[in-house]
Structures are given as structure tokens and as C-alpha cells.
N, C-alpha and C positions, 0 to 999 in steps of 0.2 A: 504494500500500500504506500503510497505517495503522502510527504509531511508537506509543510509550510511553515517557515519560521516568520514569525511575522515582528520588525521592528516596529515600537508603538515609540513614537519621537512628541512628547506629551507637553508642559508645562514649560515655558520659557520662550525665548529668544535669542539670534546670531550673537546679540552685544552682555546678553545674562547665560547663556548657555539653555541646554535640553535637559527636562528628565525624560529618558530612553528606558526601553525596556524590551526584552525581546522574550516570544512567547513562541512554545512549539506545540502542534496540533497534528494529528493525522486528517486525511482529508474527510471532512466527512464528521468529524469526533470531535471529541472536548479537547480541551489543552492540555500537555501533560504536563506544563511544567513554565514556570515565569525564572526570570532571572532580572532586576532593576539596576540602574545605573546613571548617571550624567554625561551628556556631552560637554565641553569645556567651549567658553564664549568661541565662537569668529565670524568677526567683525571686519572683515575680507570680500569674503565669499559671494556676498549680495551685488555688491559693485565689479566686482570680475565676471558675475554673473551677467552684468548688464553691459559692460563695458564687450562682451562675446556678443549679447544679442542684437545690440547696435549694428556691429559689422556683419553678422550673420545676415539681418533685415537688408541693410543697406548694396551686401553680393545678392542675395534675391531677386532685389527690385533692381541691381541690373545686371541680371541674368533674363528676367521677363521681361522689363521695359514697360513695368507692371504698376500704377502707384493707385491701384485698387484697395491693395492691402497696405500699402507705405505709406507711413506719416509722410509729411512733406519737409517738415524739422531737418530728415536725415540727410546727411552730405552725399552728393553722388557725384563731383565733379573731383576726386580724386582717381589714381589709377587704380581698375580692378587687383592688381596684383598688389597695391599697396595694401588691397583694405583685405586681401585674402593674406597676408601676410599679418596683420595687426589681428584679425579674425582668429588667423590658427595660433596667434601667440596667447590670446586670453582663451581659447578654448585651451590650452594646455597648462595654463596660470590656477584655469579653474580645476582643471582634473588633479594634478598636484597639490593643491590647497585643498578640495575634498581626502585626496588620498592621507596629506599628513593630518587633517582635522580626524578621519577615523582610524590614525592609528591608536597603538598602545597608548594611553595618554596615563594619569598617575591617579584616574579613580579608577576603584578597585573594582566594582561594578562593571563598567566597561570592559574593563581587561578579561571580566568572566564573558561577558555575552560574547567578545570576538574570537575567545576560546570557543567555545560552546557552537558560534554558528561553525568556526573552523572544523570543529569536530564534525560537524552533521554534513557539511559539503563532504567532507572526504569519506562521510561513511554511505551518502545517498545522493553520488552526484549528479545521477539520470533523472532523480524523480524528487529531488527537495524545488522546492518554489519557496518566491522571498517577496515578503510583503512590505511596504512601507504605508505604515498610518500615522499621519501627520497631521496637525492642528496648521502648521505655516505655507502654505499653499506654494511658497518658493522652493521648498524640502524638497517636493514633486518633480520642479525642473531640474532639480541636478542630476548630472549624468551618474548616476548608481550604478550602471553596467561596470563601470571604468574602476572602480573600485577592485585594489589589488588585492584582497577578499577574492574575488570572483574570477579574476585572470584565466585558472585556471581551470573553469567549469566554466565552459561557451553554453552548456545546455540548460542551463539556472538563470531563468526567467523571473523577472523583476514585474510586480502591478504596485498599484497607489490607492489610498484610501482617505478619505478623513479617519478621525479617530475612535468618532461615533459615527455607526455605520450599522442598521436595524438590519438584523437575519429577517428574512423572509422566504417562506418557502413558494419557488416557481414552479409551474407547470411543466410538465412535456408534453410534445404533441408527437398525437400516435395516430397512424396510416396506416392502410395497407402498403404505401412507397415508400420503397428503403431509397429515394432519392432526399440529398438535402436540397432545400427550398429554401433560396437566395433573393430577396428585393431588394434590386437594384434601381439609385435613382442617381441620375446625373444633372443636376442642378444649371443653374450659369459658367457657360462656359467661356467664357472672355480669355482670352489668352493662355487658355488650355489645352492640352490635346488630352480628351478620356476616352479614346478610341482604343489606346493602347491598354485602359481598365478594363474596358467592354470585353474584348480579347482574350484578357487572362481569365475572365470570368464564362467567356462562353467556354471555352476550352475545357473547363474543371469539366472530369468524369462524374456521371452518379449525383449530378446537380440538375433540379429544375429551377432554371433561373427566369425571374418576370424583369423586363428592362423598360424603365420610365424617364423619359427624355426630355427634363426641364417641365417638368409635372406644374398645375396651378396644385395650391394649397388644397383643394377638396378633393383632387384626384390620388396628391398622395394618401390625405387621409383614408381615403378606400380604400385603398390597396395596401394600407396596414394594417386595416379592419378584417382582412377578405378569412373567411372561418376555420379556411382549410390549414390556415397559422404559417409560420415565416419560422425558419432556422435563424437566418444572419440577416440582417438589415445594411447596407452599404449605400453610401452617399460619396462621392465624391465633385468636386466644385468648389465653389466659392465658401467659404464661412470666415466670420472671428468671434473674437470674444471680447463686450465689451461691459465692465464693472462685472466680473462674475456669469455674465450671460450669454448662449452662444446664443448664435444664428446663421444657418445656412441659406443661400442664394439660391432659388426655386430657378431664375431666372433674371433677365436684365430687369426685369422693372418689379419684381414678385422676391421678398423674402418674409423668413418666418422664425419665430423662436419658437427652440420644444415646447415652453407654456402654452404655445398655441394649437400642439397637436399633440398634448399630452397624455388626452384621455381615448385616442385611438393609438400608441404607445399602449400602454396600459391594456387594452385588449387585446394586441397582439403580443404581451407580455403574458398575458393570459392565456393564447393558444398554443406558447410554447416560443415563445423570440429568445433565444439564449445568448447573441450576439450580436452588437453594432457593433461596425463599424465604420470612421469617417476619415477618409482618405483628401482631407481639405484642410486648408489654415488653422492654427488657433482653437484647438478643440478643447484645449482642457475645460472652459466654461459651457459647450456642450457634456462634456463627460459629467461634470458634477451633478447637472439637470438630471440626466439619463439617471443617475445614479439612486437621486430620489426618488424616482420615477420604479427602481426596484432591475432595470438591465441587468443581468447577472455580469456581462464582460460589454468592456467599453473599450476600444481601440483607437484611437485618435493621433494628432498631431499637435504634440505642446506649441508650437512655433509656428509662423508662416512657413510653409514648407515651398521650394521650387518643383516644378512640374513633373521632372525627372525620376527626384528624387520618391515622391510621392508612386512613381509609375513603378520603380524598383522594388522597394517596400512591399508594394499588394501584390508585385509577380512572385516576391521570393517567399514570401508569408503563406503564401496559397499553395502555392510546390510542397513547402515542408509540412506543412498542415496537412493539407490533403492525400499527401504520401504515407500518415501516421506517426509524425513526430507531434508529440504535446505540444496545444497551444502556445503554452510559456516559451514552450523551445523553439519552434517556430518564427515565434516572434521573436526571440533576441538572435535568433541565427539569420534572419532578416534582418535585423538592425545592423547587426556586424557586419556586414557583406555592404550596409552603405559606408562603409569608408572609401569603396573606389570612387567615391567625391570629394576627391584632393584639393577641387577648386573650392569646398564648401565646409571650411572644417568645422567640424560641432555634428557634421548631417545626424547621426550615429546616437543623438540624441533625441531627436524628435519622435521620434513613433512611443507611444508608453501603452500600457493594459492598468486600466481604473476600473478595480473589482470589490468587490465586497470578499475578504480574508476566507468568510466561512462557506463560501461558494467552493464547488467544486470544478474547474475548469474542464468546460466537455470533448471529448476525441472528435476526429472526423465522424467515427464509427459512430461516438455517442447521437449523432444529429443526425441519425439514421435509423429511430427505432419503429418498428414495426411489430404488427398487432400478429399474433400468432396466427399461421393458417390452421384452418380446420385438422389437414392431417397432422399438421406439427402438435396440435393440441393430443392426439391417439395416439401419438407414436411413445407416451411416457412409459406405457404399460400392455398396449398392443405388442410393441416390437421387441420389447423387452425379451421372452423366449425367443427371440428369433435371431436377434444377436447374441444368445448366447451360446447356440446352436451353429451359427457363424466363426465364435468366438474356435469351439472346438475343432470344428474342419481347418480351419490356421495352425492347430496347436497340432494334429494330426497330419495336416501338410507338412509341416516343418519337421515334423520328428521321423518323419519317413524321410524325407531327406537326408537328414542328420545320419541315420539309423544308416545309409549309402553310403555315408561320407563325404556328402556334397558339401555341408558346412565347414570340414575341416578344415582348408588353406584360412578362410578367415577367423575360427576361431582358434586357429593358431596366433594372428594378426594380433588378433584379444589379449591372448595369453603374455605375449610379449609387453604389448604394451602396459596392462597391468603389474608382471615385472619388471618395468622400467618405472613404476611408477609407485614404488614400494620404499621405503628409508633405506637409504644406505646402512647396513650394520657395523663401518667398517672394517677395520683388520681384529680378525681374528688370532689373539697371542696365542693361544697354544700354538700354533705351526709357526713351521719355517719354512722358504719355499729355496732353493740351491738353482739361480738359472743358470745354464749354461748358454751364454749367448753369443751372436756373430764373432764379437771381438774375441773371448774366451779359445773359439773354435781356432781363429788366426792364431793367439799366441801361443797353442801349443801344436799347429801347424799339423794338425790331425785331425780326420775324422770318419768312422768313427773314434770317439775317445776310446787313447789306449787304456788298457785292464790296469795299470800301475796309477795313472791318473788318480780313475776312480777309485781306486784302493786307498791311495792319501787324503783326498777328500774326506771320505767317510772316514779316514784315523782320525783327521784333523775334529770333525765333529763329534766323533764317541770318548774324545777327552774328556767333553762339558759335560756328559752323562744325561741326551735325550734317553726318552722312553723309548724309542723305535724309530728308525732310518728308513726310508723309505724309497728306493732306487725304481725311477720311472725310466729308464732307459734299457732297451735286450741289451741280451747276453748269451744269446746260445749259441755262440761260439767266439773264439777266443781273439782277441783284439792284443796283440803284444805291440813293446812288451809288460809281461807284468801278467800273465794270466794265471800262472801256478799259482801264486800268491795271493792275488785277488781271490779264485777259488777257495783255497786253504781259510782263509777270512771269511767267508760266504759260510762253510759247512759248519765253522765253531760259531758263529755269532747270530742267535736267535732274535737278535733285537733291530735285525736287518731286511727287511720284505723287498722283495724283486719282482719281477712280473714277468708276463706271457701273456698271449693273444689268443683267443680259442677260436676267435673270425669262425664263418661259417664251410658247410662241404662246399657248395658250389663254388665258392671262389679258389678252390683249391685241386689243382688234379690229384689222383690216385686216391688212394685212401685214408690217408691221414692229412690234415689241415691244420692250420695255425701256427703257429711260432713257437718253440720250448722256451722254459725258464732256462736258467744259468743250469747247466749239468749238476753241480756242486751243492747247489740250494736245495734244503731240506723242502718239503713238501708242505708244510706247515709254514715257510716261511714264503710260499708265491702267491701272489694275486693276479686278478686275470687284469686285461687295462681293458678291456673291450667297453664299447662305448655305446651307448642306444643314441644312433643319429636316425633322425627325421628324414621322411622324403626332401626335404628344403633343404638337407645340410645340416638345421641346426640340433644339439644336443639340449632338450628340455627335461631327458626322462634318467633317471638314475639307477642303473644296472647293477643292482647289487649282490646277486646269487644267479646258479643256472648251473645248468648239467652240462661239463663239456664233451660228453660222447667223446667221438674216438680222435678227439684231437690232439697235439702234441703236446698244448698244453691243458692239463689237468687240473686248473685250479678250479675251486667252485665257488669261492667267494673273492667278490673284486679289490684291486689293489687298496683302496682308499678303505673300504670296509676294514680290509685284512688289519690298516694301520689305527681306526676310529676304535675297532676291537681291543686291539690292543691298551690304548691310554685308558679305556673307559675300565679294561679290568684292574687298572691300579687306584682307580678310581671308587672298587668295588661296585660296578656296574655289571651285573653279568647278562650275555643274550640269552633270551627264554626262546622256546617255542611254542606255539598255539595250538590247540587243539588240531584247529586247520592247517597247521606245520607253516604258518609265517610266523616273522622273527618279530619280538619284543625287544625292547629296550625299556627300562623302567614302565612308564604305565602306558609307552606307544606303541601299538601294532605297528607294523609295514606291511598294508594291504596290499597287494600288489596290483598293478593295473591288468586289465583284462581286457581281452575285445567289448567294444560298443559297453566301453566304461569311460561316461563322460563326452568329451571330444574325440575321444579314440573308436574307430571305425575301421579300421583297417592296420592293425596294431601287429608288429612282431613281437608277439607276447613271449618269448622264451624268458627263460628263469624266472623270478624275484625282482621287478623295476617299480619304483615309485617315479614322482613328480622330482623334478629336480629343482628347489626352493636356495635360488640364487642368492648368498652373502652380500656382494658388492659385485658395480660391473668395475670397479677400479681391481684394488687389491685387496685382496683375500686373507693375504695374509703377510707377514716381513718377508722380504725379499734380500737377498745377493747371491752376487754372481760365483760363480766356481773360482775364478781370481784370487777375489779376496777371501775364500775360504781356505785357497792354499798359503795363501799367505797373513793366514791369522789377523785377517782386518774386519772382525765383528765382535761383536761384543757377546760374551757368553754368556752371557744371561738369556740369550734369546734362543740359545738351545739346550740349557738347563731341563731337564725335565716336561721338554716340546715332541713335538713331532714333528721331522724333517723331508723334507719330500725335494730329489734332489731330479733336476729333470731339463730338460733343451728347450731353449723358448726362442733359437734363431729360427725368422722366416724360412731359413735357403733351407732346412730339414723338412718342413711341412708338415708338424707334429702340431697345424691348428685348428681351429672347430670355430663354424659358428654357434654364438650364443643370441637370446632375447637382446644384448646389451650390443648386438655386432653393427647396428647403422648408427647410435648413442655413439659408440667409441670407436665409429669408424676403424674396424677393424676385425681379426677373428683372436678367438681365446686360447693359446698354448697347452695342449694336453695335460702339464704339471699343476697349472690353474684350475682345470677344471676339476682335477682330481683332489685339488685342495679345496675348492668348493664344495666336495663329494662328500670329506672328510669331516668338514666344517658341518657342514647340514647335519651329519649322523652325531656329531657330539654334541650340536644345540637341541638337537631332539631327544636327545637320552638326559640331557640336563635342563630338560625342559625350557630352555630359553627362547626356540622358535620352536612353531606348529609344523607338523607335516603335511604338509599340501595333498588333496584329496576332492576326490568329487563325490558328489551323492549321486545315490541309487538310480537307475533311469527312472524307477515311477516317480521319484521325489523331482526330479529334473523335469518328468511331463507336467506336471503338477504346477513347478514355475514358470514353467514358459506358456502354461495352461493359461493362468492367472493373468498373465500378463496383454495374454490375447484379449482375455476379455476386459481390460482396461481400453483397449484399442476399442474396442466393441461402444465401451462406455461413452467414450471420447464425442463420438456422433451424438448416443445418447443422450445426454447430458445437455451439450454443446450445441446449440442450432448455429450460430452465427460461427462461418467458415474462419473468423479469422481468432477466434475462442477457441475454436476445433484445432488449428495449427498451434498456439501456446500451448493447447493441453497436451496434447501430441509430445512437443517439445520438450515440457516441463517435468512425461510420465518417463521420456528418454533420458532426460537427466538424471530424473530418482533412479532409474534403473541401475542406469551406469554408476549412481554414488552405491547404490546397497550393495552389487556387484563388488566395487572395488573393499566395500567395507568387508565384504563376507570372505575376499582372500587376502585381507590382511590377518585372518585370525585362521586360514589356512584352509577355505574351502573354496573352490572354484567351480560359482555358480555359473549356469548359460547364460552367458549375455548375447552374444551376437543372434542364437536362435529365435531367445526373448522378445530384442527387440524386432524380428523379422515378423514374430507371431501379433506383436500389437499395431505393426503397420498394415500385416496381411489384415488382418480382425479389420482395422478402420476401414480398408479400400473396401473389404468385400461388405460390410455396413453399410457406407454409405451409399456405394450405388446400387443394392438391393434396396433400399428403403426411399431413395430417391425416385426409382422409376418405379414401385407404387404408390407414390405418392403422386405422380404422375397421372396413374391409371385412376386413380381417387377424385382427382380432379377433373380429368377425361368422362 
């Protein structure tokens, strides 16, 4: 809902100062809240004021060549460039002397209310409106927009009030025509051109416009009489204001003050007028009239305005209006866009909105209601089984889709984006990660790494006394020199895990497949590295058990497992098995994934894989390189009692994977990273620190995506006006996507992209079932 802060500028004067006070209200609602304060004297302001409107008047009247509206007092036998010069220098005299009169000043009051409305622009800068009610009728002309307050919020629309200003409640007028209903009257045209008003007004879409052409007095008054009521009222022509009173010019010899057609005002106020507007000289003493008169919106021109300028104003005001941006907005995005009249400084100030505070400023849309049709009246509870019968054929469509695996590529999409869109956890200290990279590879001018390397490596680390080493690089066959040795190291040291590949038969001829562990390596001490990649490449799913038949290597639990197991039994952590033979970890199952579990539709379900629930897309955990490990340049504390995972992270190997985070970091993830992500995840989940990522049931899944259909369904329901239909639409897409996100931050990964397919299907097929009988109904 849309507020108003409304400054009430009460008791005083420029040369005594203001009592100010600013009040906030929702639209529509009581006030929640006052805050009182003083403006401090300036005794400036008034004569800058006047000393701008002089030269303002005086480029006018010779820009028109117009002294209709010009005193005769004013000078015009200087150069136009002098007096647009002395013009833009007090318009800028005045905007600075306003800017420093409301800054911070040293009452305390003040300094809360500029806090306060600060606060409310940056917390509602779409939908706050700012009200000025004033007792000094000069408070009105100052330029408010300019105020460095508001610099910053182009769309915080400024109106004026007195101070006393009687609520009253107006009418709508209700039609069967969703057209707004526009009387247009164009007045004395003397040295005008309002062809180019005429124009912007015929133009507007979804308007029934009446145009009255220099009207006598009793013809306008009928035609504000006429019963079928007026949305907006528009005058443009001749007017001023003199002592308080306007008067607009019917014509060369025909003018009229509001008192004199006040009380057909008043009935077309009655049938629903929510808007004048007067696109002519000098309106404020029009506005005030209007006001008593009960107009809800009054749009005028403080000033003599020039032709142009006037012509600008109603083209850009009507654009943004009519397009769906807020009156208020509208109007000051019109205002602002008059500065391309450089010749005319100040223009920027003349257009204002003279409302009553407790009004609610109405949309295009609003001046557009209409009386329900017959079927729209049956459709509350006729159609109601019918959409929901709808609602299920979508939720049924989609799931048989899904069930194919037609969904998959996007809610993979989903997936990704979701984890990229989860906290960083940072580095995880229990590990260490050992790269071996590019440079490492040059300086010892080998590769693969010989057996002796790696044998120092790992002495250098089993100094500090890790839990368990963890070598992410083969070995099944001998790399000198250094291999006797390295082996001999291998068979006595159980606190060192190796690996092997179990790859699949088809990629491998004859009869055995895969890659061996290190010959040397006890059995107990290999893990497999194999990796569950996606048809895309990327790795999401975490391989942690499998049978490896007759491959060459034998391991059946993965490398990262092999080392998680490890730390967690020093830990006193031990794995359990379930009934159903998955593995536990203190109070968490590892369900495993299954075909047409979830997004999975086409799944290589071999072994024991869950979700793979991403640490960081940075780092995982402390890093250096093989270098500095042989040359004792880390700090040992960081393999004290860790877990070490020593492994090649040079491109030219191609030991990389895509991850969820691979377009994020521009790049793919090195086998030792992922494996320490593996690691990570299995010890935040036995120490309960993260969740394990999981989906629910398929009946629970149809169920949500069910649900959601029938929100689509609703949407129509509910909603008759198409452009309520689109935010609800909009607004059910957002919740979605927020419950979504919220539900795999705590580790369950609901349907969303099916979801939302089922509540767009649900609308499309709602709406034009129900529109074309509604059709037949009417037929």
C-alpha cells in the first residue's frame, strides 16, 4: 500500500519562522504517526521569489508578443538573453536559499522530521507521495521538487493544500465503459496554438473524449451536467488569477469565474469528476475554488505559462499517466523533462497537483470502472469446479512430462541457480587442499610426478600429524624415480588413502575396466574418485558407494568418503546402516537418489549418490601448492590434526569438472576441489552443521505443483481486470520462487520450474475456457 507524508507548515511567517510538522498516513487510513518542529525565519526567499517571477513574466511576454496576460509595468526593451540570464540566476538564488533554509538547521524537531521523511523515501521510493499544507499561499510556489531531499526519487510526486482542508467523501461513476470520459474545452485562443492539446488528447487509447470549442457559459455548463458523468475535466486557454480568484476565457468577449458554474461543478462532482485539469495561466486561484468546491485532484499552472511549455507538460503527463505510472509520478516526470527550456528557467516549476492529503490519487485503470457483466457476476461459484478440474489437467500435464524428463535441462537451470544463491560457508579448516599447479609441474620438469616427489610431500606433511593424507593422483604404475620407496611408504602407512577409477564396461575393451590403485596400497586404504557427471558436464550429485564388478579397481567407497570416515571416527562418529542398508551418520540417513526421484528422470542410479550440497564456489578449503610444501612454507597448524587432500589443479592435465558455480567463476572446478567439497559436505552433515539436500516423494511433489496450479486457476478467478490478473500472476511467481529458495536453504529441493509451468498452464487454460463461454452466454 502506498503512504503520504504530509508536511503541515502551520503558524508563522518568512520574517518569524514556521511551526512544521510532518504526519504519515497510509493511503486511504488514519495517520500513524506526527512528528512537530520549527522552520527558522527567511527573510530572502519572498523577494528572490519575485525578483525570478518578474523575468520569468517578462521572457513570456516576449516569447508570445502577448500583453494579455503582462502587466505593462514590466520592462521589455532589454535583451532577451539579458533577462534569461538574470531569470536563471534568481531561479537558482531561489532553489539554493530553499535548499539551505531546509537543511539540518539547530531545532531538534526539524532535524527528526528530515530524518524520518529520509527514512520513508529510501524505504518507499515508488509509492510514498509528499504533501504540502500550508497557511502562506507563497509556500505553494516554491519549487519543492528541487529540494535535495528528493534529488534522488524522480518518482515522489509533490501536491499543495491549505491547512484546513474538509475530507469528503466522492462519488465514482460506474458504466458498463471501461473507456475514460474526458471534457475537453478550449477556451480563447489568442495567440495560442491548442491544436497540439487537441492531438494528445485525441490520441489517448480507451478515452471517450467530448471537445468544446470556445463554448458560451451555458453550453459548458451542460456538458458538465450531462449524467453519464466526466472522469477528467480539461480547459486549456486563456485564465488568471486575480485577488484569490480565477477565471478562465470562454472566449474573446465571454469569460467566467468557477462561482459562476459552481453548482454544475458540483454535479459532475457528483457523477464521479475525479480530475481537472487546467493547462492555462495562473491557476492557483482556480485551484483553491475547485478545491472548495470538493475536486479531488486539481492540476494547474502556478505562473503565466508560455505556449510550449504548456503543450509539453499535457503531452508528457498523459504518456506517463496513461501508460500506468501514478499520477504523482507522472506529473513530476512531466515536470522534469520541462527543463529542455533553457530559454525559460524556472519552466520546471509551474505545473503543481492541489489535492486534498486524505484523497487517494486514482490510476489510469482506476477511471475505468465498470459494472460487472452478468457472467462475471456467475463465474464466482459456477466456474469454480471447473477451474479446478483445469487446475488438475496442468498438474497432470506437467508431471507426465517431468515423469519423461522433458523438465530436466531447466530444472537443472533451477538447481544451479538456487546454489549460487545460497551463503557462502567459507573455508572449511578441517582440510587442507596440496595443488599441484602449472608452475609446480615446470619446476620439477616432470610429469607425470615422479614416485620420490610425492613420497616427500607427504613426509613433509605426516610431520604435523594430520588425521589422514589423502592422494588424489594414480599410481598404478611406477613413475621413477622413487617408486620402491614410495610403495614401501604406501603398505606401512594407514593414514594415507589413494585412489582408483572403476569408470564403466563400455568404455573399456576386454574384460576388465578402470584404472588400479597403487599395487602397494592396502585395500582398506583406496577410494574410488569416480564422479557422477550430468549429461551437461556438470557434477551436482555425490557418488559415495557402488559395487565395482569386475573392475580393476575395487574400491567401494569413494575417495572423499574413505577420508570424511576417517576424521569423523576420531571424532567418535561411527557409520551405521539402515534397515534398508543406507548409510547413517549420526541422526542422517543418505537416501540415495533413484530414478524419477525428484528432477531425476533419466538417472545412472548405480551405487549410493546423494545431492551434492556445494560449500563455496571460491574455496573450500586452505590451499598451497606442492612448492611450498617441499619447502616447508606453511604453517603447521593447518595440518595438525586436518585432513589433507593432495591433488593437480593445472589446466594442461584436465582433471576439471563443471560445477552450479562454473558461469559465477567463469571457469570449471579441479577434481581435488570437488573432492574436498565431497568431504566437507559428509562432515557438516554428521556434525550436523548443514542439511542434506533431498527431495520429497513424487506424491508430495504432485501435490505442490498441484496446489500451485490451482493458484493459476485462482488468478482469473478472483481477478477480473486483466491487469490485476498479471500482478497476481507475478506476485504468486515470486512467492513461489521465495518458498522455493527458503525450502532448500534448510535442504529440501522443492519443484519450482514444474510449479510455476503448472500455475501458468492452470491461468491460460482458465481463462480462455471461461472467456469463450462467457461469450456463448452473451451470444
Amino acid at each position: 500500500m502506498s503512504r503520504v507524508a504530509v508536511i503541515k507548515i502551520g503558524r508563522g511567517n518568512f520574517h518569524q519562522g514556521f511551526e512544521v510538522s510532518l504526519e504519515l498516513r497510509e493511503d486511504g487510513g488514519s495517520p500513524l504517526g506526527e512528528i512537530e518542529g520549527r522552520l527558522k525565519p527567511n527573510t530572502d526567499i519572498e523577494g528572490l521569489y519575485f525578483l525570478w517571477q518578474q523575468s520569468f513574466r517578462n521572457l513570456t511576454a516576449i516569447a508570445r508578443n502577448d500583453a494579455w496576460e503582462i502587466e505593462e509595468s514590466l520592462p521589455t526593451n532589454r535583451a532577451t538573453s539579458e533577462i534569461a540570464a538574470d531569470c536563471c540566476q534568481w531561479m537558482r538564488q531561489v532553489e539554493a536559499n530553499l535548499n539551505q533554509w531546509l537543511q539540518t538547521s539547530g531545532d531538534w524537531g526539524w532535524q527528526k522530521i528530515r530524518e524520518r521523511l529520509s527514512k520513508e523515501l529510501a524505504s518507499q521510493p515508488g509509492t510514498l507521495r509528499l504533501a504540502i499544507k500550508a497557511k502562506e499561499p507563497t509556500l505553494w510556489k516554491l519549487p519543492w521538487h528541487s529540494w535535495d531531499l528528493l534529488s534522488d526519487y524522480p518518482n515522489v510526486g509533490i501536491s499543495y493544500s491549505p491547512v484546513e482542508y474538509e475530507v469528503w467523501e466522492n462519488a465514482k461513476r460506474e458504466t458498463l465503459s471501461d473507456r475514460v470520459r474526458l471534457l475537453a474545452i478550449f477556451g480563447d485562443r489568442r495567440n495560442l496554438n491548442l491544436e497540439s492539446d487537441r492531438q494528445v488528447i485525441e490520441n489517448l487509447e480507451e478515452t471517450e473524449s467530448v471537445f468544446c470549442h470556445q463554448p458560451q457559459a451555458r453550453d459548458l455548463i451542460a456538458e458538465l451536467r450531462d449524467p453519464k458523468g466526466w472522469d477528467i475535466f480539461f480547459f486549456a486557454g486563456h485564465s488568471q488569477t486575480v485577488e484569490q480568484r480565477g477565471r478562465i476565457s470562454l472566449s474573446e468577449k465571454e469569460s467566467i469565474e468557477t462561482d459562476q458554474f459552481k453548482h454544475a461543478l458540483s454535479e459532475a462532482i457528483q457523477h464521479g469528476l475525479r480530475i481537472a485539469i487546467f493547462n492555462s495561466c495562473e491557476g492557483l486561484g482556480l485551484a483553491q475554488q475547485l478545491a472548495d468546491l470538493h475536486v479531488p485532484i486539481i492540476i494547474v499552472m502556478q505562473e503565466i505559462v508560455p505556449d510550449k511549455v504548456a503543450q509539453s507538460f499535457l503531452k508528457e503527463f498523459l504518456k506517463e499517466y496513461a501508460a500506468g505510472q501514478p499520477l504523482y509520478t507522472a506529473v513530476r516526470l512531466a515536470q522534469l523533462r520541462l527543463e529542455e527550456f533553457t530559454d525559460l528557467p524556472g519552466a520546471t516549476w509551474l505545473p503543481m497537483i492541489y489535492q486534498n492529503p486524505s484523497e487517494v490519487p486514482p490510476t489510469w485503470q482506476d477511471l475505468r470502472p465498470r459494472k460487472k457483466r452478468k457472467f462475471h457476476r456467475q463465474l464466482e461459484w459456477q466456474h469454480l469446479p471447473n477451474i479446478l478440474v483445469k487446475s488438475l489437467v496442468a498438474t497432470g500435464l506437467v508431471m507426465a512430462v517431468r515423469f519423461l524428463g522433458g523438465l530436466q535441462p531447466v530444472e537443472f537451470w533451477a538447481f544451479d541457480q538456487m546454489t549460487r544463491l545460497q551463503p557462502n560457508h567459507g573455508i572449511d579448516q578441517r582440510l587442507l587442499v596440496v595443488k599441484v599447479t602449472e608452475q609446480d609441474i615446470q619446476q620439477q620438469r616432470q610429469y607425470p610426478l615422479s614416485d620420490r616427489v610425492i613420497l616427500q610431500a607427504i613426509k613433509k606433511l605426516e610431520v604435523h600429524q594430520p588425521r589422514a593424507i589423502g592422494l588424489d593422483i594414480y599410481r598404478d604404475f611406477p613413475v621413477e624415480p622413487g617408486h620402491h620407496e614410495l610403495a614401501a611408504h604406501i603398505q606401512k602407512n594407514p593414514r594415507l588413502v589413494t585412489i582408483c577409477e572403476v569408470s564403466k564396461p563400455e568404455l573399456k575393451g576386454g574384460n576388465k575396466f578402470g584404472v588400479a590403485s597403487p599395487p602397494a596400497s592396502p585395500a582398506e586404504n583406496v577410494g574410488f574418485s569416480d564422479l557422477a557427471v550430468e549429461p551437461d558436464g556438470t557434477v551436482r550429485r555425490y557418488l559415495f558407494h557402488l559395487n565395482p564388478g569386475d573392475s580393476l579397481c575395487q574400491a567401494s567407497y569413494a575417495f572423499s568418503a574413505e577420508l570424511a570416515l576417517r576424521y569423523l571416527d576420531a571424532e567418535g562418529i561411527q557409520p551405521q546402516a539402515t534397515p534398508e542398508g543406507y548409510l547413517k551418520l549420526g541422526s542422517t540417513v543418505f537416501q540415495p537418489l533413484e530414478n524419477h526421484t525428484g528432477f531425476y528422470h533419466n538417472l545412472d542410479s548405480r551405487g549410493h549418490q546423494v545431492l551434492l550440497n556445494y560449500r563455496s564456489a571460491q574455496k573450500v578449503a586452505r590451499e598451497v601448492t606442492l612448492t611450498e610444501v617441499l619447502q616447508n612454507d606453511f604453517p603447521p597448524q593447518w595440518v595438525k590434526d586436518r585432513l589433507v587432500l593432495i591433488g593437480v589443479v593445472a589446466p594442461s592435465v584436465g582433471d576439471r569438472f563443471s560445477t552450479p558455480f562454473s558461469n559465477e567463476i567463469n571457469g570449471k572446478m579441479p577434481g581435488v576441489v570437488i573432492h574436498a567439497q565431497m568431504v566437507s559436505q559428509m562432515l557438516s552433515i554428521a556434525k550436523q552443521e548443514r542439511p542434506l539436500l533431498r527431495f520429497w516423494p513424487q506424491a508430495l511433489d504432485a501435490v505442490w505443483i498441484g496446489s500451485w496450479a490451482v493458484v493459476g486457476g485462482l488468478c482469473f478467478w478472483v481477478f477480473h481486470s486483466l491487469v490485476y490478473q498479471r500482478i497476481a500472476i507475478a506476485s504468486a511467481i515470486i512467492i513461489l520462487n521465495s518458498l522455493c529458495f527458503g525450502w532448500f536453504s534448510i535442504g529440501i529441493c522443492a519443484p519450482l520450474i514444474p510449479s510455476a509451468i503448472a500455475l501458468a498452464i492452470a491461468y491460460i487454460i482458465t481463462t480462455n475456457t471461461v472467456r469463450l463461454r462467457g461469450k456463448d452466454e452473451k451470444g
